[in-house]
N, C-alpha and C positions, 0 to 999 in steps of 0.2 A: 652437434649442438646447433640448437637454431638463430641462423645470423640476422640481422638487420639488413633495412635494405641499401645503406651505408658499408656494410662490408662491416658492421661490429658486432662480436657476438651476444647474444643476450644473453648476460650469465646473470643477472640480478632478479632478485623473487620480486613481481609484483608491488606497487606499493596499494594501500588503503585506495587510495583519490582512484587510479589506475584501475582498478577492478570496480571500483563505482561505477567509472564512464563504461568501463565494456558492458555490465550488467545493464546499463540504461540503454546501449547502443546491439542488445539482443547476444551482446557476444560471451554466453555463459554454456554451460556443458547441458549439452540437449540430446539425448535420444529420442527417436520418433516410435522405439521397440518398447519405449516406457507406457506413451500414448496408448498401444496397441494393446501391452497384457491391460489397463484401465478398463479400455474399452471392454475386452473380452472377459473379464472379472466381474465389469459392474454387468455387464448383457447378460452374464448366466448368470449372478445371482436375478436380477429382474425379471429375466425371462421363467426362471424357475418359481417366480413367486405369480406372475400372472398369466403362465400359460392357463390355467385352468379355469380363469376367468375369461381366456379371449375363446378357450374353446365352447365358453359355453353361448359365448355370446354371438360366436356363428354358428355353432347348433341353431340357436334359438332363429337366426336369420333364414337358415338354412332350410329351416322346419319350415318356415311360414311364406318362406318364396315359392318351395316345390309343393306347397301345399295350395297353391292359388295360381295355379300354372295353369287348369283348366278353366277356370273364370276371371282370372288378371286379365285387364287390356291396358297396353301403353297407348295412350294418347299424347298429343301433346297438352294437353290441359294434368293427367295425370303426372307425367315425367318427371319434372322438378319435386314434385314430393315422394316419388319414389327415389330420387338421386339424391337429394336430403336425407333421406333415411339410411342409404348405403355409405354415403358419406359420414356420418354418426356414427355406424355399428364400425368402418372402418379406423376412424377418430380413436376409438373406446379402444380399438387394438391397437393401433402403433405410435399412440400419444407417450405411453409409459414408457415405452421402448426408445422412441426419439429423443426425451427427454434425458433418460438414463447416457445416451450415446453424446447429449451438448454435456451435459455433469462432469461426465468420462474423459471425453476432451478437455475442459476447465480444469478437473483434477490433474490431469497428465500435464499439462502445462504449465500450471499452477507452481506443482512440487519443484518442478527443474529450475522454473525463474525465483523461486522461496514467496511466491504470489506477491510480486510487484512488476508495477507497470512499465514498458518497455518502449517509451514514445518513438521514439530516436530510430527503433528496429522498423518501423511503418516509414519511413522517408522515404520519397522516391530517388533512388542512386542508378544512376547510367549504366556503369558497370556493369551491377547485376544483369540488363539486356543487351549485352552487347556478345552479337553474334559470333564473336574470335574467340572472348572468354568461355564462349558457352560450347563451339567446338572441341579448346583444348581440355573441357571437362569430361564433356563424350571422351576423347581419345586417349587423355590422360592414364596415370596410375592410378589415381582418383576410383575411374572409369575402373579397372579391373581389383582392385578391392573391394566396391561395392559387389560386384559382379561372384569375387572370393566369400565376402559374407552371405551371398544369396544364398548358394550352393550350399554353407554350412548351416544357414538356417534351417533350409530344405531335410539335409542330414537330422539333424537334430531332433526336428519335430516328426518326422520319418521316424525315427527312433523311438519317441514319447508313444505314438498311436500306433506302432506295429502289433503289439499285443492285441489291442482293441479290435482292431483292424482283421487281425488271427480269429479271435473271438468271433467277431460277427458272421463271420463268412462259413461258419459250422452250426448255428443258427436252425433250427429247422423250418423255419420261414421259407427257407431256398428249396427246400427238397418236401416238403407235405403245407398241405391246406390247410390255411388260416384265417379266422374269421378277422374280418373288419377292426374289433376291438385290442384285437394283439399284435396286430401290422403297426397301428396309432401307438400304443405303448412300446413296441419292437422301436420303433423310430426314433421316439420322446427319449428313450434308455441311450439307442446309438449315438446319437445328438448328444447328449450330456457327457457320456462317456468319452468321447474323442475331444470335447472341448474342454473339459476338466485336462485332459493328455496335453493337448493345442497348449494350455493355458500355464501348465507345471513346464516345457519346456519353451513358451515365449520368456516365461521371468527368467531362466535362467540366459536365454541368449540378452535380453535387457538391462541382467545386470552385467554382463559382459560389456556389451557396448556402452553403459553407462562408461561403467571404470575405465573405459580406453576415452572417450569422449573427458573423462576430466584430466585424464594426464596431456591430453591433445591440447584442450584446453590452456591448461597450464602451461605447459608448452609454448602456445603462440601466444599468453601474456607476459612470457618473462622480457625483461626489459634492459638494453644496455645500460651500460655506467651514465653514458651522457645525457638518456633522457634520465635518469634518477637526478642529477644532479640538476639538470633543467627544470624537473616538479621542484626538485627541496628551493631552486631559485627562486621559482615560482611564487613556493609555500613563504618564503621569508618575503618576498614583494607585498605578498597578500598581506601577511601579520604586519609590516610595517606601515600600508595604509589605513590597515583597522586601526594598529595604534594611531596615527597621527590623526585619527578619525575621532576618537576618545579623548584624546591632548585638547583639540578643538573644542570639542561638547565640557570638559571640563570648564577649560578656558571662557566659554562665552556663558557659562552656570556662572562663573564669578565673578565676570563683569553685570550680569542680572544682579547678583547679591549686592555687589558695590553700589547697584542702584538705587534697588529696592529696600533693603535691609536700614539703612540711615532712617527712610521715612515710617519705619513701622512704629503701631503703638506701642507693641513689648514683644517681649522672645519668652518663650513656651516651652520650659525644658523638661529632660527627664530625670538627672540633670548633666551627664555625660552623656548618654548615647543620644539623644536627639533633642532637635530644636525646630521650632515651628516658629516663625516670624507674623506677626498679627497686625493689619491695619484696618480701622473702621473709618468711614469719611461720609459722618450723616447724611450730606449735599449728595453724594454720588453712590454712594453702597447701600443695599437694602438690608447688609449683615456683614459680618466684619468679613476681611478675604482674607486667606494662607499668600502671603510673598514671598514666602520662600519657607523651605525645609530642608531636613537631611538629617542624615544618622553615621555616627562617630567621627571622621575627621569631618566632615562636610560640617556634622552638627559643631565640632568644636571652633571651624571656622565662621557661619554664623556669629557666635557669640564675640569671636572677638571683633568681627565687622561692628557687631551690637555695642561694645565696649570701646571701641573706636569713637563710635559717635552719641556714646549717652543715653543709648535705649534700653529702657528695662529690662530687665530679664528676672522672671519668673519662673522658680522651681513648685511643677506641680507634674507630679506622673502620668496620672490616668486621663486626666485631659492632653498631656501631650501626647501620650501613645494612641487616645481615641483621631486627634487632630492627627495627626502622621499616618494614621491607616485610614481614616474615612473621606478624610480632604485632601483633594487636588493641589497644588499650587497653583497660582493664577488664578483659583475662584472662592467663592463663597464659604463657610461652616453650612457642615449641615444642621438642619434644625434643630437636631437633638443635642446639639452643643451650644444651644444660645445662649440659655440659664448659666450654664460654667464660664463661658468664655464674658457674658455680662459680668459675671463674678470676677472676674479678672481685669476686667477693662477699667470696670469703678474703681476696685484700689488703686490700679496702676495713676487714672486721673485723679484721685484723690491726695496721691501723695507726691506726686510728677506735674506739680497744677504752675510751679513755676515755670517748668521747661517747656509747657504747650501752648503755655502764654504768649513767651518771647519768640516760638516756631508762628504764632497767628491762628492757631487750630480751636476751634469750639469745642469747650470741653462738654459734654450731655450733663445734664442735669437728671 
């Protein structure tokens, strides 16, 4: 069982947090045999779909170089646009192919990280170059296990292409004369056929080394008792500064209401779940402002702030619910709530004309 470098064994599975950080720090189950069948799956399908477009298109070169052989002159005035042109025809061939082999890599890479990014894995760490670590990996066990899978790779795919291999070599290519067009197709067949072989026994040795690769994996994340107990410490440090984080943000929302809430013209209900606190002040606001909101205890505290100090309160639904979803606290109504919220500000001074009196406040005409 694999110990700590403390002397303790890691007998605990991984937590959540713990496999975050290694994923982000590159250290997830990676074969490079995965890369490899990508490569050679998307190549022979692409290659299979535009060989016969690359061969037309050095025919076509082909035709028209050896056909200008005896009147072509390289100069230097000509060179560049003949180098341009070879440059193009060769473009047209190994663009699809290049492109196919970065995809293949992306792919390959992609699956094994579940396509997320690995910042932490690009850091430059000393380690990695440091010339003792890197002898005892030559000389290591390490060293002869890669060395163990070479040799069965070698087997393996030795195995897949020997038929092929049998096949070709009885061929009559080898033993009578053949023209040009059957050599080209003899080739195009052997090619396909050995890498189709190549390709059926890289997945199998890829899902091998996968599956060893995720128990190795697992393996070197399992984790002792004391760092478990370390994160949950951790985990509880955190939660109790988030809480006392939110205690705060409560707390200084209620000293705002204590302040705000007294001077408002009226409260906007719905008439339990929310409250919307309303002040207009001709002298300084271009439209009335939201001082405060909130919905169920928040709203029910509102209203007794509001009932504390003798401020209106108004039961009207749909202006509260448009006021509590479209307006901020701290600014203005929006426009389209002038008409309703004027509707509400008149009665409230209409019938409240004592109480704005003795506050000193002009009430609109």
């Amino acid at each position: 069982m694999a110990e700590h470098e403390g002397g303790q064994e890691k007998t605990e599975l991984p937590t959540p947090r713990r496999l975050q950080e290694l994923l982000e720090s590159g250290q997830f189950a990676r074969s490079s045999e995965i890369q490899t069948v990508c490569l050679i799956g998307i190549g022979l399908v692409v290659l299979t779909l535009v060989v016969p477009r690359i061969l037309g298109v050095m025919k076509e070169y082909m035709a028209g170089t050896f056909s200008q052989l005896g009147s072509a002159r390289v100069t230097v005035e000509s060179f560049p646009a003949q180098f341009a042109h070879f440059l193009t025809m060769a473009g047209m061939c190994l663009l699809p192919i290049m492109l196919a082999g970065f995809f293949a890599a992306l792919l390959g890479s992609g699956m094994q990280s579940r396509f997320q990014l690995t910042p932490k894995a690009l850091e430059l760490k000393w380690g990695r170059i440091n010339p003792m670590a890197g002898f005892k990996n030559i000389m290591g066990v390490q060293s002869g296990v890669r060395l163990l899978v070479a040799v069965l790779k070698f087997v393996v795919i030795f195995g897949f292409t020997y038929p092929v291999i049998r096949d070709v070599t009885q061929d009559p290519i080898f033993y009578a004369a053949t023209d040009f067009d059957y050599l080209l197709s003899f080739m195009g067949r052997t090619a396909q056929a050995v890498t189709v072989r190549v390709l059926a026994g890289m997945v199998i040795i890829a899902l091998a080394d996968y599956g060893y690769q995720l128990w190795k994996t697992e393996q070197d994340s399992m984790m002792t008792r004391d760092e478990v107990k370390e994160e949950t410490k951790s985990n509880e440090g955190n939660q109790q500064v988030k809480g006392e984080l939110r205690r705060r943000r409560r707390q200084m929302l209620r000293q705002k209401w204590q302040r705000e809430v007294p001077k408002a013209d009226v409260i906007v209900t719905n008439p339990t779940h929310l409250s919307v606190a309303l002040r207009y002040d001709r002298k300084k606001m271009g439209a009335p402002r939201v001082v405060a909101k909130g919905a169920r205890f928040n709203a029910l505290r509102i209203r007794e702030i509001a009932k504390q100090h003798q401020v209106p309160i108004i039961e009207n639904k749909p202006v509260a619910r448009l006021l509590f979803k479209h307006c901020k606290e701290g600014q203005e109504i929006i426009p389209n709530l002038f008409a309703a919220v004027a509707e509400i500000l008149a009665h409230v001074y209409r019938t409240n004309r004592y109480r704005y009196y003795k506050m000193g406040i002009e009430i609109p005409k």
